[in-house]
C-alpha positions as CSV (number, residue, x, y, z in Angstrom):
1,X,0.0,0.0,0.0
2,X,1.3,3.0,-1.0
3,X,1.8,6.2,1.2
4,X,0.4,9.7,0.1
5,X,1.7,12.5,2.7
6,X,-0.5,15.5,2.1
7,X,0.7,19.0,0.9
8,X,-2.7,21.3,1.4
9,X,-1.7,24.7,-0.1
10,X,-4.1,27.6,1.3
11,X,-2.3,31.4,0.0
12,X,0.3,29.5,-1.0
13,X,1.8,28.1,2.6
14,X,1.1,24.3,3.6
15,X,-1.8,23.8,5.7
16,X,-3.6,21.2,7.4
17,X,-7.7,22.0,8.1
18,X,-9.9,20.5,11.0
19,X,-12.5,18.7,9.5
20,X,-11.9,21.1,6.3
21,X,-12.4,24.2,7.9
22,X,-10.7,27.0,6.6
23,X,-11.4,29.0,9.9
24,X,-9.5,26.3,11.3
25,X,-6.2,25.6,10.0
26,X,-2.9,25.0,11.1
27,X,0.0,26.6,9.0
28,X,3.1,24.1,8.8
29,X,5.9,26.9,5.9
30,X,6.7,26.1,2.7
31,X,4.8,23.8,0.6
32,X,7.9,23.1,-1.7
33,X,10.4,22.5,1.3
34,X,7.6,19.6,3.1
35,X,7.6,18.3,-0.3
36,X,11.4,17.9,-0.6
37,X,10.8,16.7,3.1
38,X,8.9,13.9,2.3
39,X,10.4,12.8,-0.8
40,X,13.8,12.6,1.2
41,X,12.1,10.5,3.7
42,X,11.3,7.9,1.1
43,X,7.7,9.0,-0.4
44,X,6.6,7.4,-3.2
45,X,3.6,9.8,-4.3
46,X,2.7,12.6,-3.3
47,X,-1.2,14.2,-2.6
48,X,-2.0,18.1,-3.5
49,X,-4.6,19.4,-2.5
50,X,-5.6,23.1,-4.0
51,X,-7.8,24.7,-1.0
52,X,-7.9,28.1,-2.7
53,X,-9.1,26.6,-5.9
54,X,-11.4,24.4,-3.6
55,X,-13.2,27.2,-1.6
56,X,-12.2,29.9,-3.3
57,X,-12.2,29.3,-7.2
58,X,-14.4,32.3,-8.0
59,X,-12.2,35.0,-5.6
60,X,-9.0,33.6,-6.9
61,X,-9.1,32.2,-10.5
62,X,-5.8,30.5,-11.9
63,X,-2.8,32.1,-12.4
64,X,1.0,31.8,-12.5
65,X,1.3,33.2,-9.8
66,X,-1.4,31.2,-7.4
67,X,-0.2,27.6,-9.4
68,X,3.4,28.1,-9.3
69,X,4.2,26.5,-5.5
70,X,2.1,23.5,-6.9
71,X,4.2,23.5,-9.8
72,X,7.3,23.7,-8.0
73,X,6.6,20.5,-6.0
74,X,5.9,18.6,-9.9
75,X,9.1,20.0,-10.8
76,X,10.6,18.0,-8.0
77,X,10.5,14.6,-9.6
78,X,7.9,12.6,-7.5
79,X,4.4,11.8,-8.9
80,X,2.0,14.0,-7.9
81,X,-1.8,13.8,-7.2
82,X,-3.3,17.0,-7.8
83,X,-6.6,18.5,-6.7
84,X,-9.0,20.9,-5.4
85,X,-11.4,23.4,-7.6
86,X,-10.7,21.4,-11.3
87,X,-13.8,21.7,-12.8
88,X,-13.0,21.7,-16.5
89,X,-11.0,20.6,-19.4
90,X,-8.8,23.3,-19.6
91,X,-8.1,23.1,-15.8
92,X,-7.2,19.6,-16.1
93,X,-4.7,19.9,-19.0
94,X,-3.1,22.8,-17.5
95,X,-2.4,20.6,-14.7
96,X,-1.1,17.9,-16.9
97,X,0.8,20.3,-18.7
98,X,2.3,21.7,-15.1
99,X,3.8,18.5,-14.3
100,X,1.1,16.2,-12.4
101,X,0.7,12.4,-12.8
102,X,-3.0,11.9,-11.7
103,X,-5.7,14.9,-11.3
104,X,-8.4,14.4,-8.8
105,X,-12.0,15.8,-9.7
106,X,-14.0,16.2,-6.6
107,X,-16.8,18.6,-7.4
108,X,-16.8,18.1,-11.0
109,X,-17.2,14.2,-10.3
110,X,-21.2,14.9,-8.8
111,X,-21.9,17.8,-11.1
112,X,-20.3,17.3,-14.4
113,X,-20.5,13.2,-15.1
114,X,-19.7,14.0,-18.5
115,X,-16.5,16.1,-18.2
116,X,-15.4,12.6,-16.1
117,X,-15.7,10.6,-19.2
118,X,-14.4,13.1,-21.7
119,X,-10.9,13.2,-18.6
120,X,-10.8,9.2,-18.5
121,X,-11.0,9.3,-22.8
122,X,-8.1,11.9,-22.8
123,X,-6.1,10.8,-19.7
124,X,-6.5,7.1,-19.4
125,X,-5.6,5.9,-15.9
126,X,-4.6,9.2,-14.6
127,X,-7.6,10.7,-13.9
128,X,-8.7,10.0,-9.6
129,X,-12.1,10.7,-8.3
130,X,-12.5,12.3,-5.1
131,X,-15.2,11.4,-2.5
132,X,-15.5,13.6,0.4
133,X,-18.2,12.2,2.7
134,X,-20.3,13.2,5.8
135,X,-22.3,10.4,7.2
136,X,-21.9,8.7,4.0
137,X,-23.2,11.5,1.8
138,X,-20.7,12.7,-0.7
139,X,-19.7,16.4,-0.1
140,X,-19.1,19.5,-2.3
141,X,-17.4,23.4,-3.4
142,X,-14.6,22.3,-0.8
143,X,-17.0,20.4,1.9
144,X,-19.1,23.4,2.4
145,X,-22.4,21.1,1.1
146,X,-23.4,18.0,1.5
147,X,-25.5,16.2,-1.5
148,X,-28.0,13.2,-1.4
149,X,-25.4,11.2,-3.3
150,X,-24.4,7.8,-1.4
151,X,-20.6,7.8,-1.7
152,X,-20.7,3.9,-3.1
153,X,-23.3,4.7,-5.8
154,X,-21.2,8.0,-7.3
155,X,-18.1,5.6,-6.8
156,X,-19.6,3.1,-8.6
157,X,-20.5,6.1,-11.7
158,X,-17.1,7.0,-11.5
159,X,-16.0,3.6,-12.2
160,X,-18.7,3.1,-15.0
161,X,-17.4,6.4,-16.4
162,X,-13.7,5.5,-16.2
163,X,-12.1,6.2,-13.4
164,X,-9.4,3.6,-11.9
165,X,-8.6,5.8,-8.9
166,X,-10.7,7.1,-5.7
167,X,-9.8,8.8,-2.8
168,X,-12.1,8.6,0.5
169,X,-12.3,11.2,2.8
170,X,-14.4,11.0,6.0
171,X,-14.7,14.7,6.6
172,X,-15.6,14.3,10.4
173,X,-12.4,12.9,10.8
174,X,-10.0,14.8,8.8
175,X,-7.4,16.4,11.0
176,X,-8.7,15.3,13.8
177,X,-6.0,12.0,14.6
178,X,-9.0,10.2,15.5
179,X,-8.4,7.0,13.5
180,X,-9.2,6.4,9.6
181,X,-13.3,4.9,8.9
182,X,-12.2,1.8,7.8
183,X,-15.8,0.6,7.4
184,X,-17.0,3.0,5.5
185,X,-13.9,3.0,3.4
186,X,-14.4,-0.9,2.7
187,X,-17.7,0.0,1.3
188,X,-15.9,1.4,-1.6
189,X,-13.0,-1.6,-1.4
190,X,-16.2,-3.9,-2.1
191,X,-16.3,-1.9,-6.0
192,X,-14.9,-4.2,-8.5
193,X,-12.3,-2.5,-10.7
194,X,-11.4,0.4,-8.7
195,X,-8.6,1.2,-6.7
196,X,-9.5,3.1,-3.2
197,X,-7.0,5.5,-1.6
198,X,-8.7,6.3,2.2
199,X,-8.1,9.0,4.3
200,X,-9.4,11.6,6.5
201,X,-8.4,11.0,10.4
202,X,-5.1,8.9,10.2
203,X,-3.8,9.2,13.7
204,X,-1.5,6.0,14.4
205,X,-0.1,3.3,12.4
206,X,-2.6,0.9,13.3
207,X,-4.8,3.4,11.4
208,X,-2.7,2.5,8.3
209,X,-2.8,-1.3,8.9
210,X,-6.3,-1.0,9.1
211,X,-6.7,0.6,5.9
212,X,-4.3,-2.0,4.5
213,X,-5.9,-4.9,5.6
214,X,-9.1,-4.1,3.6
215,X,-7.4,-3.7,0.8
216,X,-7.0,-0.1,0.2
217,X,-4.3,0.8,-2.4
218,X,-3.0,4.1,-0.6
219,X,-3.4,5.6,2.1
220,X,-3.3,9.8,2.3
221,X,-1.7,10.8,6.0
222,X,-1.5,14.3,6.6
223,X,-1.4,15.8,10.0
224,X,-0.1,12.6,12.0
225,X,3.2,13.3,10.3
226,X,2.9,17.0,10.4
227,X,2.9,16.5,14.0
228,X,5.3,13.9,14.5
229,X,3.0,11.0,15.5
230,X,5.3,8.5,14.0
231,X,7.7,8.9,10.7
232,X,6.9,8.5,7.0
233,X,9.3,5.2,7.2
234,X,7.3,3.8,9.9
235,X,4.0,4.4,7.6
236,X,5.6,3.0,4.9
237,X,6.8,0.2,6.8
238,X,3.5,-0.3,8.4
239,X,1.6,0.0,4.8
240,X,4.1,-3.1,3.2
């Protein structure tokens, strides 16, 4: 199982958010050094996560200027999973053409079904969807609403569309340490021909074990190494 530390890039410094609240964030320096950080330490992948393009896509559109730390960390030479606010064609290429390996839609997956399609035509394989739940419900516009989607029936769309890839987030638990939702997570495991990346409340490496031993592919760990819970060897280790 493969390890994903997380680089969450609000104004252009690393973050981490409680339970995806901007209001509450912690601010953890310079998105390119943590990435040179973790790639020294071993990582295989790494996960980006745009929160500006997330929350605040309409306030602060793309530019050079606002994409360059996330094209600094491409430039670096380990894969990169980018998301957060990509909601069209031309946002996806210019991420493709900025150096990323996968792109994660997340909005666009619920909303847009058929941009989804046209992504997994163009981008075979490289195109992830992410599922941001509460109680089960997929989530939206950077977790601010909830839908009436079931996370296993838009998983199970995103598969018939295409997609090889998903990422689970259990919002309630993201940032909080409090341990990963392995059941709901296995829900998604259950999907034939997808392969589920969890995350959201990673606190310990049993938390990682867990979400090994149902067969996730990845597993994203964010805060827990942030804050020195245990090393990104020991996760690896722990996700072999």
């Amino acid at each position: 199982m493969i390890i994903y530390p997380a680089i969450d890039i609000l104004d252009g410094r690393c973050v981490r958010l409680l339970r995806g609240r901007a209001e509450d964030s912690t601010v953890y320096g310079d998105p390119a050094e943590m990435a040179r950080r973790w790639i020294g330490e071993g990582a295989r992948w790494l996960h980006l996560v745009d929160l500006d393009g997330a929350i605040n896509r309409e306030s602060k559109p793309d530019s050079n200027e606002r994409l360059k730390p996330f094209a600094d960390i491409c430039a670096l030479g380990a894969p990169v999973q980018w998301g957060g606010g990509i909601r069209s064609m031309s946002d996806i290429d210019r991420r493709f053409d900025l150096g990323a390996a996968r792109v994660i839609l997340g909005t666009a997956a619920l909303t847009d079904p058929a941009l989804v399609r046209e992504a997994c035509d163009r981008y075979p394989g490289r195109i992830v969807c992410g599922i941001d739940a509460k109680a089960g419900r997929a989530a939206v516009r950077g977790w601010v609403e909830t839908s009436r989607t079931d996370a296993v029936e838009l998983a199970r769309a995103m598969r018939d569309a295409g997609v090889d890839w998903v990422v689970y987030t259990d919002i309630a638990r993201d940032g909080t340490l409090s341990g990963a939702n392995a059941d709901e997570t296995a829900r998604l495991v259950g999907l034939d021909g997808l392969n589920v990346i969890g995350s959201g409340g990673v606190g310990t490496l049993d938390d990682i074990r867990a979400l090994r031993d149902i067969g996730c592919k990845g597993a994203v760990v964010g805060k827990a190494l942030y804050e020195g819970r245990f090393t990104l060897r020991e996760a690896i280790n722990a996700g072999g």
